[in-house]
Backbone as JSON, one array per atom type, in Angstrom:
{
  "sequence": "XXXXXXXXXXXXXXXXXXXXXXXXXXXXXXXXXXXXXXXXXXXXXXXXXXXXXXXXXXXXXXXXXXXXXXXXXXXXXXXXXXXXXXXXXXXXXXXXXXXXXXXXXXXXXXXXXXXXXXXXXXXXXXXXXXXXXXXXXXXXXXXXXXXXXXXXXXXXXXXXX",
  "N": [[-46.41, -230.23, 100.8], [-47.35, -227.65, 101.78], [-44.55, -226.99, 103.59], [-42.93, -226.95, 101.89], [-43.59, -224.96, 100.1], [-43.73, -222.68, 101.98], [-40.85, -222.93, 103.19], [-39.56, -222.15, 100.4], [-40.66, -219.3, 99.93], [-39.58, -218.22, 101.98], [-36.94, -218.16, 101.13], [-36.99, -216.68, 99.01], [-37.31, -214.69, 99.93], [-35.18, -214.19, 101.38], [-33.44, -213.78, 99.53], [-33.56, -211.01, 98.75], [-34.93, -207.68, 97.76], [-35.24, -207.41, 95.26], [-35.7, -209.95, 93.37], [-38.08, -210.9, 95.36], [-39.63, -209.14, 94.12], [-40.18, -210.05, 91.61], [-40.51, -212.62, 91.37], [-43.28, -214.6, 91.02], [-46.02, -215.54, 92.09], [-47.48, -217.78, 90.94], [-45.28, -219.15, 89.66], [-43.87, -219.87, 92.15], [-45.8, -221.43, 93.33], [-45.97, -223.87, 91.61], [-43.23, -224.74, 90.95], [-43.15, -225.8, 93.61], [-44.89, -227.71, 93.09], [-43.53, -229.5, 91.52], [-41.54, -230.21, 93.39], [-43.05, -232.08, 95.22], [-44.09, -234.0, 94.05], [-45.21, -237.12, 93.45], [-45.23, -237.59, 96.32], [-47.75, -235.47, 96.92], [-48.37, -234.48, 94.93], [-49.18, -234.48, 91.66], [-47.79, -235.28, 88.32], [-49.62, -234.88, 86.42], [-51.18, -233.05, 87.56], [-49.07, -230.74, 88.46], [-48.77, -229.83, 85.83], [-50.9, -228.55, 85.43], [-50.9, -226.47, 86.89], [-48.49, -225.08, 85.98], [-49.55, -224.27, 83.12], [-51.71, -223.34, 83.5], [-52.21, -220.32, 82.57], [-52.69, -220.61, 80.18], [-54.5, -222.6, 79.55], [-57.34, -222.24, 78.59], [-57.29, -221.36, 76.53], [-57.46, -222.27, 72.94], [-55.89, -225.01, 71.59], [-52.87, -224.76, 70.24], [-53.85, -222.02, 68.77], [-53.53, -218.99, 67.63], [-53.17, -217.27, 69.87], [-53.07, -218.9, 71.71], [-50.37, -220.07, 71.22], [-49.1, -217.17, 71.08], [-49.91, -216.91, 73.82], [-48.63, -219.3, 75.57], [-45.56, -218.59, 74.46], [-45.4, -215.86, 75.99], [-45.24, -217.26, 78.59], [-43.05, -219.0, 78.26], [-41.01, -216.81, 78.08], [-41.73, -215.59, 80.47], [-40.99, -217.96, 82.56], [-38.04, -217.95, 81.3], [-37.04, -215.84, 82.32], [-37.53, -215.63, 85.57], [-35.82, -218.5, 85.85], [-33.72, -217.38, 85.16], [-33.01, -215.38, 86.66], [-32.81, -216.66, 89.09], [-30.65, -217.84, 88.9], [-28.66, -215.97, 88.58], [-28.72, -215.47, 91.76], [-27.93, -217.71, 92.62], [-25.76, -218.41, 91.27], [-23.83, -215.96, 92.73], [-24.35, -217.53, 95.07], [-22.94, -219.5, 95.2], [-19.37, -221.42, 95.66], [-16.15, -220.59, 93.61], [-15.63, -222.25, 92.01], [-17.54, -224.49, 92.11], [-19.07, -222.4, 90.33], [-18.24, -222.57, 88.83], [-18.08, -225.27, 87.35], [-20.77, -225.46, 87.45], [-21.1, -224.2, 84.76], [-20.12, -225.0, 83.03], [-22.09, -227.12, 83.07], [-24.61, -226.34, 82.55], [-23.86, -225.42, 79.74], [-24.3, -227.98, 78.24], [-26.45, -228.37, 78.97], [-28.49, -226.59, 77.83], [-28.13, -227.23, 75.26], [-29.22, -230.22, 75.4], [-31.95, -229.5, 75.88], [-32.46, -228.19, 73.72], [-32.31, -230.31, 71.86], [-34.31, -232.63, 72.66], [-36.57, -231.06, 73.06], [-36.96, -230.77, 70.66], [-39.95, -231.37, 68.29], [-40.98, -234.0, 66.71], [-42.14, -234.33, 63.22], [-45.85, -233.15, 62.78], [-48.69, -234.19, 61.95], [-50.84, -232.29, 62.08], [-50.13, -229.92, 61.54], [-47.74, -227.23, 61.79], [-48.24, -225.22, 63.3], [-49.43, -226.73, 65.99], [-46.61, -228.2, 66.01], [-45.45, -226.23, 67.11], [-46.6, -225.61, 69.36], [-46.43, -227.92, 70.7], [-43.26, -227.51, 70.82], [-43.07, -225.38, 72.43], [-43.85, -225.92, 74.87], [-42.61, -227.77, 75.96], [-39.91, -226.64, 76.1], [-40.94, -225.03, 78.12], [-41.53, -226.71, 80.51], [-38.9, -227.61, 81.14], [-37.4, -225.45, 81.99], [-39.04, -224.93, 83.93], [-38.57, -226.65, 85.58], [-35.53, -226.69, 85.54], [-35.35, -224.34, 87.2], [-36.35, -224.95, 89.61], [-34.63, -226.3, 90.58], [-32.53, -224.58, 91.01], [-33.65, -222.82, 92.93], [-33.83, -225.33, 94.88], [-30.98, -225.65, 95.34], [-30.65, -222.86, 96.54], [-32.04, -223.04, 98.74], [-30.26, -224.79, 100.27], [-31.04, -228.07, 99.83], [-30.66, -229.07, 97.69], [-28.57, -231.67, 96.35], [-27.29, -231.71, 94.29], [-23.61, -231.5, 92.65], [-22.75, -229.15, 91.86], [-23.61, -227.31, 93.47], [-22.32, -225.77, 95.62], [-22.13, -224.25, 98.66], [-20.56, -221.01, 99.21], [-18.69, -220.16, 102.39]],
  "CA": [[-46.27, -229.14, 99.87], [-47.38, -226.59, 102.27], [-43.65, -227.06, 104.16], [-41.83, -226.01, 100.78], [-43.98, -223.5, 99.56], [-43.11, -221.92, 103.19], [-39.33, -222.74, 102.91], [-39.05, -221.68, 99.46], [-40.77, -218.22, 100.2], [-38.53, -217.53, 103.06], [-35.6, -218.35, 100.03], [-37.51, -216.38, 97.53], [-37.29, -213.3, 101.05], [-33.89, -214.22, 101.02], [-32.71, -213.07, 97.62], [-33.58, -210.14, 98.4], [-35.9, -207.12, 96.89], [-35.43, -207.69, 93.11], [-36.31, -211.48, 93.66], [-39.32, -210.65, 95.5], [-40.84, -208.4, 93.16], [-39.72, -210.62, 90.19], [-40.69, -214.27, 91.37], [-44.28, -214.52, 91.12], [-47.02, -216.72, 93.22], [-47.64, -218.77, 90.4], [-44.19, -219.53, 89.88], [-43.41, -220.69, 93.24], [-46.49, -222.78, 93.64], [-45.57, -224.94, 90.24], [-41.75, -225.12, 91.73], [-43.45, -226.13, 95.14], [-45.45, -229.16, 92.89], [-42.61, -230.29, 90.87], [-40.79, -230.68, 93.87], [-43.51, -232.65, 96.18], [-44.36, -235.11, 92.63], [-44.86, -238.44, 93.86], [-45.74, -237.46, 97.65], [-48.55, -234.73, 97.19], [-48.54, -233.92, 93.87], [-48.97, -235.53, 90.43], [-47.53, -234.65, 86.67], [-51.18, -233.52, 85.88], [-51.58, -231.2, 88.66], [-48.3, -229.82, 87.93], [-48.88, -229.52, 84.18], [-51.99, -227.91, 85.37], [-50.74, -224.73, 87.64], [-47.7, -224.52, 85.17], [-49.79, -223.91, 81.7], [-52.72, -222.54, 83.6], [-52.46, -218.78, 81.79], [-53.31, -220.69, 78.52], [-55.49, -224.1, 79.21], [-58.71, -221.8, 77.86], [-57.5, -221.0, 74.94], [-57.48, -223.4, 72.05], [-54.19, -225.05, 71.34], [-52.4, -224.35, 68.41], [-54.5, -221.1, 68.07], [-52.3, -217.68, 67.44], [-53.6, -216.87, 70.94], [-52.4, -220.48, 72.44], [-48.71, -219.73, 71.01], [-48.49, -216.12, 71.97], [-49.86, -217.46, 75.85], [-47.0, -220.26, 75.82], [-44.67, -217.95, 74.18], [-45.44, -215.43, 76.58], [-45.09, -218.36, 79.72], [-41.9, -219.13, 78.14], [-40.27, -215.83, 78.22], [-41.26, -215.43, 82.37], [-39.91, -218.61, 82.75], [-36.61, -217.58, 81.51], [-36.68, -214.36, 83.85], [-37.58, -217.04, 86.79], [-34.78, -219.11, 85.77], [-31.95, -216.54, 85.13], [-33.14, -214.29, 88.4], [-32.18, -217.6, 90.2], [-29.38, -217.94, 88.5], [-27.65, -215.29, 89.32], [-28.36, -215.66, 93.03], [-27.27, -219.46, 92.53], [-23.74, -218.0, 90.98], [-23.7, -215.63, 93.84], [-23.97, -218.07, 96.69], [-21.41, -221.09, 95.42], [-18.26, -221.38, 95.07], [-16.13, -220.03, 92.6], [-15.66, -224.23, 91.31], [-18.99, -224.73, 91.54], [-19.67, -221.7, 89.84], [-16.96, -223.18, 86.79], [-18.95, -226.79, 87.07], [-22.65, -224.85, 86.65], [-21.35, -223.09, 83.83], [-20.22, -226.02, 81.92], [-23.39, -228.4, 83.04], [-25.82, -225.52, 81.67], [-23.77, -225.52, 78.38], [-24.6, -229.11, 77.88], [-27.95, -228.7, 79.06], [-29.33, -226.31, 76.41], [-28.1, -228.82, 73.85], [-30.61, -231.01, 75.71], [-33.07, -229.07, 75.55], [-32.81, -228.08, 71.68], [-32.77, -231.97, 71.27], [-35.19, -232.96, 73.91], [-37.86, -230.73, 72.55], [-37.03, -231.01, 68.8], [-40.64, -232.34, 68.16], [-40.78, -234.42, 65.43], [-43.36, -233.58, 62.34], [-46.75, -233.51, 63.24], [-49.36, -234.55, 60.96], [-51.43, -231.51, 62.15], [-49.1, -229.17, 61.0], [-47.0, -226.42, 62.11], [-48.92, -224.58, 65.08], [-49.33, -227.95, 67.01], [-45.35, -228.58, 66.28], [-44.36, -225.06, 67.69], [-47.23, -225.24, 71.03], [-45.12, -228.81, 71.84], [-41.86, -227.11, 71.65], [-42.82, -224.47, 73.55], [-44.57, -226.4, 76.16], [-41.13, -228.74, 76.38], [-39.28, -225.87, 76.78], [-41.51, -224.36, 79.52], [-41.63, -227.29, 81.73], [-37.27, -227.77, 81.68], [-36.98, -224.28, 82.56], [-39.73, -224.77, 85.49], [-37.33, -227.88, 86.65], [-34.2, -226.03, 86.11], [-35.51, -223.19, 88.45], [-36.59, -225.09, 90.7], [-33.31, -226.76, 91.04], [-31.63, -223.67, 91.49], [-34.27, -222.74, 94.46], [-33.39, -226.28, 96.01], [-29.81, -225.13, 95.97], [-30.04, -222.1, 97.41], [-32.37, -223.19, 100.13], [-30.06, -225.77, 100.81], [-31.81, -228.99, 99.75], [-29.74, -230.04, 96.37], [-27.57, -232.67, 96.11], [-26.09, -232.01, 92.75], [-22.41, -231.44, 92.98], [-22.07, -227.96, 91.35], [-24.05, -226.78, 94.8], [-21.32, -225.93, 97.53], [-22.42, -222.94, 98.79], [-19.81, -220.57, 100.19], [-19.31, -220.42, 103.87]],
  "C": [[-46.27, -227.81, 100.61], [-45.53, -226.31, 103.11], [-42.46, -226.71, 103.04], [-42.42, -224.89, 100.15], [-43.51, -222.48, 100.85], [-42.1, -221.79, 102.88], [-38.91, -221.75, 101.62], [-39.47, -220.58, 99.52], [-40.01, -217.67, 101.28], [-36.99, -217.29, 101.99], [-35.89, -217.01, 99.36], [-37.37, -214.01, 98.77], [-35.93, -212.74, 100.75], [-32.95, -213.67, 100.35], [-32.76, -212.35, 97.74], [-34.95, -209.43, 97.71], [-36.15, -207.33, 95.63], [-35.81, -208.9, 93.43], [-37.57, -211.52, 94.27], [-40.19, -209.8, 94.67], [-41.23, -208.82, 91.57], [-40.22, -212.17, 90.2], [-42.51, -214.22, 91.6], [-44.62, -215.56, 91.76], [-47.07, -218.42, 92.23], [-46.48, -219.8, 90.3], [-43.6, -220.96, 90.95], [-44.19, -221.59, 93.45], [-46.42, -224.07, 92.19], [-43.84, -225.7, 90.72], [-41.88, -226.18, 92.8], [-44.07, -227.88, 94.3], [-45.05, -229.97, 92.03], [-41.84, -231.18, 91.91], [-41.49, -231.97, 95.06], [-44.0, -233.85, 94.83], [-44.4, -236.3, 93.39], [-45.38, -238.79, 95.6], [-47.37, -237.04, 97.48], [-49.41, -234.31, 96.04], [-48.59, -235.01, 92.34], [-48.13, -234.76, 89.32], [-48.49, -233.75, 85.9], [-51.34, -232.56, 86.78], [-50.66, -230.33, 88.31], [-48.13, -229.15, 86.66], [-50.11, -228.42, 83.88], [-51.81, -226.63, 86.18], [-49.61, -224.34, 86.31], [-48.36, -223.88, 83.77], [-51.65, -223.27, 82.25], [-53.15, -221.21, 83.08], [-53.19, -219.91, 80.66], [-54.23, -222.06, 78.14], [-56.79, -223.45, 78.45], [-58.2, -221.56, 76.95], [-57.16, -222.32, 73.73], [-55.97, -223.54, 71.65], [-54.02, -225.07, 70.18], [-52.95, -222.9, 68.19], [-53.49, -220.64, 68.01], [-52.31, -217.09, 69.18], [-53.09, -217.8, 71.84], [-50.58, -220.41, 72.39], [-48.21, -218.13, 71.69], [-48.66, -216.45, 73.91], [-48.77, -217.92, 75.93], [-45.28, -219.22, 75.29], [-44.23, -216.56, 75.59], [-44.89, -215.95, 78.21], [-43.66, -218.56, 79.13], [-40.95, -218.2, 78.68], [-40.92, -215.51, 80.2], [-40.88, -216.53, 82.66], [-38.69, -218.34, 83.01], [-36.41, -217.11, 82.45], [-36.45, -215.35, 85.24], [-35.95, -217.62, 86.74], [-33.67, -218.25, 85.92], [-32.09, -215.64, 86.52], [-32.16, -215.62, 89.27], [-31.32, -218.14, 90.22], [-28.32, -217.51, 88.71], [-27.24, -215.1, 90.79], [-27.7, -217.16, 93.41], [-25.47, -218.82, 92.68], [-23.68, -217.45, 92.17], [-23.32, -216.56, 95.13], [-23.23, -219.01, 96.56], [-20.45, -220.3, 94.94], [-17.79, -221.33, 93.84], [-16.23, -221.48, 91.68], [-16.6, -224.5, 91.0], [-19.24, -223.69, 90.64], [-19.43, -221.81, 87.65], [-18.09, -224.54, 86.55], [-20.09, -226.12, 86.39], [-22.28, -224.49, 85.12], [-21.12, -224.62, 82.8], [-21.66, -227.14, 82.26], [-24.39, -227.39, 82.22], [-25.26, -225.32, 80.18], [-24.19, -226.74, 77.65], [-26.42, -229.18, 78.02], [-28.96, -227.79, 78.33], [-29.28, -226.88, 75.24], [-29.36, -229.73, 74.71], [-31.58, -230.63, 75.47], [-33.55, -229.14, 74.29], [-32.96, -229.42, 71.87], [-33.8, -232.29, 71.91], [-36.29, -232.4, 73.1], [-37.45, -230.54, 70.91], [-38.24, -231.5, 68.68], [-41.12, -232.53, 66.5], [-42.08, -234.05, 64.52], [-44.56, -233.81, 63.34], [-47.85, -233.08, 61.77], [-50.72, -233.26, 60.78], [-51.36, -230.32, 61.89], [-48.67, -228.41, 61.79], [-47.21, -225.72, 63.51], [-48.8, -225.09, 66.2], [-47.8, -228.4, 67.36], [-44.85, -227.19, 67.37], [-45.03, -224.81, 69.5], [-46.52, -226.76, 71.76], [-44.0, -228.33, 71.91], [-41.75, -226.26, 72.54], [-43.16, -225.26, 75.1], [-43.54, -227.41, 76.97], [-40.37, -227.94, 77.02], [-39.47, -225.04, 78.69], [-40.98, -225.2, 80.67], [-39.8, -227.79, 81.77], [-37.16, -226.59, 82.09], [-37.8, -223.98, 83.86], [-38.65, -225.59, 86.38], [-36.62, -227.01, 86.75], [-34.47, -225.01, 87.64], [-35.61, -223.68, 89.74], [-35.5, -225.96, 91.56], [-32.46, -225.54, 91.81], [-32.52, -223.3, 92.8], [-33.91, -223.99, 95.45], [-31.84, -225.85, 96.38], [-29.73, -223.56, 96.93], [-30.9, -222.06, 98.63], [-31.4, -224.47, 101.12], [-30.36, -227.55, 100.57], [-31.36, -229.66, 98.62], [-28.77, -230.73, 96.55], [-26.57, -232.69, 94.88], [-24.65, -230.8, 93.28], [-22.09, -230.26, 92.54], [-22.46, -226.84, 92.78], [-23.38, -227.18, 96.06], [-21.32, -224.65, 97.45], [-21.02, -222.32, 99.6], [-20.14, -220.46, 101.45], [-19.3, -219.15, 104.13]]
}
């Protein structure tokens, strides 16, 4: 873990000033233990730096939804900051592929976290969708950081030369 939290802060240098003042610590070390899962890291550890702002507060409260709501929306930022340096560094093809794989993949999402009733009512349904949402938009990001350090395999990542 310590060998991508390095790499990916030299990435995170990389990008540039706006990217450094915009990608936070926490961030990168949740990125860093999505991506070591299985080696270093577990699902609970990672579930546990990612929703760390809001494990004290009671779930479902009004205080539990604005936290996750709040974690949601820097997410995004996370995600779209690295987005645009993603577009930036591939090709213009790849840049046509990304655009149609991310149209398909917010339909996933909406479906994916649709969560079905809950017998507890309403509060509990809206702190699992947020908490669905959170953790695809930690992956996505951290996809886009494997591409632009180099390290992705998915086919929309061919960086210009």
């Amino acid at each position: 873990m310590k060998n991508f939290l390095l790499s990916l802060g030299l990435a995170v240098l990389a990008m540039g000033a706006q990217a450094e003042t915009k990608l936070s610590q926490a961030h990168v070390n949740s990125m860093a233990c999505l991506e070591n899962m299985g080696q270093n890291t577990s699902w609970g550890q990672c579930l546990g730096l990612i929703f760390e702002p809001c494990v004290s507060l009671e779930v479902a409260s009004d205080a539990h939804l604005a936290c996750l709501q709040s974690e949601r929306e820097g997410w995004t930022a996370t995600m779209r900051l690295l987005q645009e340096d993603v577009t930036e560094a591939i090709t213009v093809k790849s840049a046509e592929d990304l655009a149609g794989i991310l149209s398909g993949w917010i339909n996933y999402v909406s479906q994916k976290c649709q969560a079905e009733g809950d017998p507890e009512g309403k509060p509990r349904l809206a702190a699992k969708q947020l908490g669905c949402q959170i953790t695809e938009l930690v992956g996505l990001s951290g996809e886009y950081a494997a591409c632009l350090e180099g390290r992705s395999t998915a086919d929309y990542c061919v960086l210009k030369e």
